[in-house]
Each structure stands twice: as structure tokens, then as C-alpha cells.
C-alpha positions as CSV (number, residue, x, y, z in Angstrom):
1,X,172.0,-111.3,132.7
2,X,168.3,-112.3,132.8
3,X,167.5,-116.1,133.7
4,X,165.0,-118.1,131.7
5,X,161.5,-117.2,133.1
6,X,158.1,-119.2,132.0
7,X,156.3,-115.4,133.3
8,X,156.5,-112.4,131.6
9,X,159.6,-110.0,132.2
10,X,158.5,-106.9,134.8
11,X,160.4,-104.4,132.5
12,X,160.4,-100.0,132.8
13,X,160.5,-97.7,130.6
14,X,162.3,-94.7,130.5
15,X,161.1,-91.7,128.0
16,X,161.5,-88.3,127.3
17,X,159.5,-87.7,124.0
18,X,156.8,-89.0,121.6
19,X,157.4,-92.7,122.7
20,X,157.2,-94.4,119.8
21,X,159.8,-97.3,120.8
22,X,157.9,-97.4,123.5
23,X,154.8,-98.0,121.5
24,X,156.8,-100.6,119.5
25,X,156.8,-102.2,122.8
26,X,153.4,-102.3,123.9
27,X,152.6,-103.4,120.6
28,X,155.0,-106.8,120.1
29,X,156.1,-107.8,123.8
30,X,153.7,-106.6,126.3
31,X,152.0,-109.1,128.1
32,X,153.8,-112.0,126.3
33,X,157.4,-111.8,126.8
34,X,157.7,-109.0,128.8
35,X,154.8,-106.7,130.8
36,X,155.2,-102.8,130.7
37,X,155.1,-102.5,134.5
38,X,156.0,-98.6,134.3
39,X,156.6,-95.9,132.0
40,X,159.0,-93.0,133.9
41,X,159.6,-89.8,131.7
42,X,162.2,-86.9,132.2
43,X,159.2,-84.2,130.7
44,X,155.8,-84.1,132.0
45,X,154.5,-83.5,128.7
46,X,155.8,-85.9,126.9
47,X,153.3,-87.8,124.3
48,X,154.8,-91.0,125.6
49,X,153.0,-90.7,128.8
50,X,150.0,-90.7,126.8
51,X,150.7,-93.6,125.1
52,X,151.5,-95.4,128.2
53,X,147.8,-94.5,129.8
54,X,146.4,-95.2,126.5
55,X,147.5,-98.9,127.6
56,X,146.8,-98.5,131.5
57,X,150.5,-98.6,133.0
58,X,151.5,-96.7,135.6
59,X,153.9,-93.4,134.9
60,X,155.3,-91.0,137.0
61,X,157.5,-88.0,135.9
62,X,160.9,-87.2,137.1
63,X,162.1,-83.5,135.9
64,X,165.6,-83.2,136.5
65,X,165.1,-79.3,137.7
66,X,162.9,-80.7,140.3
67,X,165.7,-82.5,142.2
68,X,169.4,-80.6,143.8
69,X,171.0,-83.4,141.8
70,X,171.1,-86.1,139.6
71,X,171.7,-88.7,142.0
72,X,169.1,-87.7,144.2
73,X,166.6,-87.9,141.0
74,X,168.0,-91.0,140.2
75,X,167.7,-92.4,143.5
76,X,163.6,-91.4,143.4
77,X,163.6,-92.8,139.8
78,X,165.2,-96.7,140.6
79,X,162.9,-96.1,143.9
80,X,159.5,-95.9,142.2
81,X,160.9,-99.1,139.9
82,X,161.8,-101.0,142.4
83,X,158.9,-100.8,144.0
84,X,156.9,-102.3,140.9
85,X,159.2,-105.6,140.8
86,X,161.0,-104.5,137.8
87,X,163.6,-106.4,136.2
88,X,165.3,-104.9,133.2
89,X,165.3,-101.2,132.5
90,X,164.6,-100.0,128.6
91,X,166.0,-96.6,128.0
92,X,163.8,-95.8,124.7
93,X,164.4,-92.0,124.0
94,X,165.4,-91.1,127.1
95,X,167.5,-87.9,126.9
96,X,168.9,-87.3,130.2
97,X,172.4,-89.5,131.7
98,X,172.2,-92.0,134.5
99,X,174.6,-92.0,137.2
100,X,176.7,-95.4,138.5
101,X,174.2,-95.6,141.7
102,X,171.3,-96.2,139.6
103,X,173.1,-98.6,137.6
104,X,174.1,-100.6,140.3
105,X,170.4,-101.0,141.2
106,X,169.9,-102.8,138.0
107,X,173.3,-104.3,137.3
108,X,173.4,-105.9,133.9
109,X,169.8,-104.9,133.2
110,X,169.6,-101.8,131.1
111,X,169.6,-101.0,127.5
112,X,168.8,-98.6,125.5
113,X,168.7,-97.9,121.3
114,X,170.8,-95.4,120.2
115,X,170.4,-94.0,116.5
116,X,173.7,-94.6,114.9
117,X,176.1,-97.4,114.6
118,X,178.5,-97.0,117.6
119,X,181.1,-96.6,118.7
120,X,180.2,-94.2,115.6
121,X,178.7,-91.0,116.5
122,X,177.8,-91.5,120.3
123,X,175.4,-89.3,122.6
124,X,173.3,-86.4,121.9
125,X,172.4,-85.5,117.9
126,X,173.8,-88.3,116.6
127,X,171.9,-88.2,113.1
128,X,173.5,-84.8,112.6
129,X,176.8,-85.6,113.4
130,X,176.9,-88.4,110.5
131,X,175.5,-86.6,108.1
132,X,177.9,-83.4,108.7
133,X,180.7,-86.1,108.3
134,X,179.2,-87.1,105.6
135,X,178.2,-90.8,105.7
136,X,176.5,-92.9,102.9
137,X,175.6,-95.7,105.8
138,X,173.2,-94.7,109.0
139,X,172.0,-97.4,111.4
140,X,170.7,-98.0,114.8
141,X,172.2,-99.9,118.0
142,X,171.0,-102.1,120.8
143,X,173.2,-101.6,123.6
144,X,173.3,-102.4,127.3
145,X,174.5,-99.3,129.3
146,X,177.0,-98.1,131.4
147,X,178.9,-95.3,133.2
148,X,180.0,-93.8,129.8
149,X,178.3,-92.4,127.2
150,X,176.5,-94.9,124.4
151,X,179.4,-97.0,125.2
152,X,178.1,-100.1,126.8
153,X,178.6,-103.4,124.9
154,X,176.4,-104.3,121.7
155,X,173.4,-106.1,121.6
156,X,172.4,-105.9,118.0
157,X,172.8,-103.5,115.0
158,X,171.6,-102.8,112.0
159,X,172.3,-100.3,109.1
160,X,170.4,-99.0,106.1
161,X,172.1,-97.5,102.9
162,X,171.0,-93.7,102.0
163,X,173.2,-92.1,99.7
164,X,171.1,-89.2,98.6
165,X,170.0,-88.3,102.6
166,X,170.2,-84.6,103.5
167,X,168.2,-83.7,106.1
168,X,167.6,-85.3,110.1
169,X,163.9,-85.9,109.6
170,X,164.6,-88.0,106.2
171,X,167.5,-90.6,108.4
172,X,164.9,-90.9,111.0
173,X,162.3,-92.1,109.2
174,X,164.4,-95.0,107.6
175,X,166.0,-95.6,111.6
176,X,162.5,-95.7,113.1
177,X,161.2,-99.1,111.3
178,X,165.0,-100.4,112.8
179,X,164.3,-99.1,115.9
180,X,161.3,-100.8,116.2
181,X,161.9,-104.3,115.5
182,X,165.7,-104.0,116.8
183,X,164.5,-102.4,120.5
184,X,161.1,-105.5,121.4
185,X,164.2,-108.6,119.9
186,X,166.9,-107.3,122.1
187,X,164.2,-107.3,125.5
188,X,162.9,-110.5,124.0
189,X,166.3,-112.0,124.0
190,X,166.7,-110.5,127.7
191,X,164.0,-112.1,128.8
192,X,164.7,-116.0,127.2
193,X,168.2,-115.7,129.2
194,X,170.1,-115.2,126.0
195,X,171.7,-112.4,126.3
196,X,175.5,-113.2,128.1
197,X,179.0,-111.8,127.9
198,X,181.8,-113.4,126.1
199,X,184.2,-114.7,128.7
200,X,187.2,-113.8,126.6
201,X,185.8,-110.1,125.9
202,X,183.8,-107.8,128.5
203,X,182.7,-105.7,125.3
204,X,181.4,-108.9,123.1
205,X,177.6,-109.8,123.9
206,X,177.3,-113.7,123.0
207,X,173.1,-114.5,121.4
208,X,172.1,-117.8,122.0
209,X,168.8,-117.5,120.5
């Protein structure tokens, strides 16, 4: 876990999409708490690049297809971040799995938001699984990763009531206000050193805000 630090946290993102965590991020902790210093996307088109050059911080794309496997791509990936000092790894809408080496290059240092309230619903769709099973209760999680899939421990939660939702698009616009304040407290936290695991449970994440 991340020591105290009186200097802002070097922190990467990881994207695959429009970026709005990420612009939740460059809005709220960038350059106080924590400085953007790279924005690494799966998609060479994706909006989020945008937003990150909008704000002047480096990117760089790495396209699975481009690469004979992932581990090779992943190896390029914690490469480019390393080089740039970086200190905790923010996966925010990245769509594509991360193997045990790249982990190891940031032990302890990588979290991502996932849209549902794990362990319910975990990886890919998750909106659409809970409303096929039919759920009155959506929410987003915090989590710090590992080998499995959206199964690391929990950082934070939080769940909003919607009874009457139907459809994907109407559940993410209620998650994405969560998203936003949940993803920038969880680095924040990172970054003060108060983030730490419960000696008596790998799974539990202890706050010491």
C-alpha cells in the first residue's frame, strides 16, 4: 500500500472508451493529490485520449492485435509506465484483462471501478446481467485488482435504488455520478496511505481516513 507522501501521487490511467472517470480525475485530484502522469488506452480512438491531451498528459496506445500476446503487450504497457515514475495504476474503463506479470510490476497498486456491487455480477456487461436477474438495487465498486476477474478486495461501494429501471443506458446514468466521486476518494485514500489490509482478512480493506 501507498505511504504518506507531502507530493502529489504519479498515478496512470488505463482506458478503453469515452473516459469520463478519467475526466472525473483530471477534474478533482490532478495536480493536488495525485498528477495524471499518463493516460494508456487499449483503442486508438478512444475519446479518452482526447480528453487526456485536452489536459497535456502524455498517452500512448496499446492495441492488443498489435502484440503475439498479452503478456508481451503487457510487458510494453507497465514499460512505458514505469518509465514515467508511476505509482498506482487506475483501471477506469479499461476493457481488456491484465496478466500476473504486470501486476507484479505494481504490487498492491491497481484499482479499478467496476459497475455493480461485487462479488455480484462480475466482468464484462455487468449492468445487463442484473437487470436480466432482475434486481431493484444497482451500484458501483472500488476495488484493487488481482489475477481474477473483478475479484480483488473492496475499497468502497455504493448502491442506488431503481425499481422502475429497464434499460442499460437508464442504470448508467444513475452509476456515473457514483463512479465519479467513488473512483478520485478511493486514489485520494491511496495516496494519504490509508488504504491497508486487515491482518485477520486478506479480502477486508481497513480506511483510516
Amino acid at each position: 500500500m501507498q505511504a504518506r507522501s507531502k507530493t502529489p501521487l504519479p498515478i496512470a490511467v488505463l482506458v478503453s472508451g469515452a473516459g469520463t472517470n478519467l475526466q472525473a480525475l483530471l477534474d478533482t485530484v490532478h495536480g493536488h493529490e495525485a498528477q495524471v502522469v499518463g493516460v494508456a488506452s487499449s483503442v486508438g480512438d478512444a475519446p479518452a485520449l482526447e480528453r487526456a491531451t485536452e489536459r497535456e498528459v502524455p498517452t500512448a496506445v496499446f492495441p492488443r492485435p498489435e502484440y503475439p500476446d498479452r503478456k508481451t503487450r503487457d510487458e510494453a504497457m507497465a514499460g512505458w509506465l514505469g518509465e514515467r515514475g508511476v505509482r498506482l495504476v487506475v483501471l477506469a474503463g479499461y476493457m481488456e484483462l491484465l496478466g500476473n506479470e504486470f501486476l507484479e510490476r505494481f504490487p498492491g497498486a491497481v484499482i479499478n471501478v467496476h459497475p455493480s456491487l461485487l462479488p455480484a455480477f462480475p466482468g464484462l456487461e455487468a449492468i445487463e446481467q442484473a437487470l436480466s436477474y432482475g434486481v431493484k438495487v444497482f451500484g458501483v465498486t472500488v476495488h484493487f485488482v488481482d489475477a481474477g476477474v473483478d475479484s480483488g478486495p473492496v475499497i468502497s461501494q455504493r448502491a442506488v435504488e431503481l425499481p422502475d429501471a429497464r434499460t442499460p443506458d437508464e442504470v448508467l446514468a444513475a452509476l456515473r455520478p457514483l463512479e465519479h466521486a467513488l473512483l478520485p476518494e478511493a486514489v485520494r485514500l491511496f495516496a494519504r496511505g490509508a488504504l491497508s489490509m486487515d491482518p485477520e482478512s486478506s479480502r477486508r480493506v481497513v480506511l483510516d481516513r
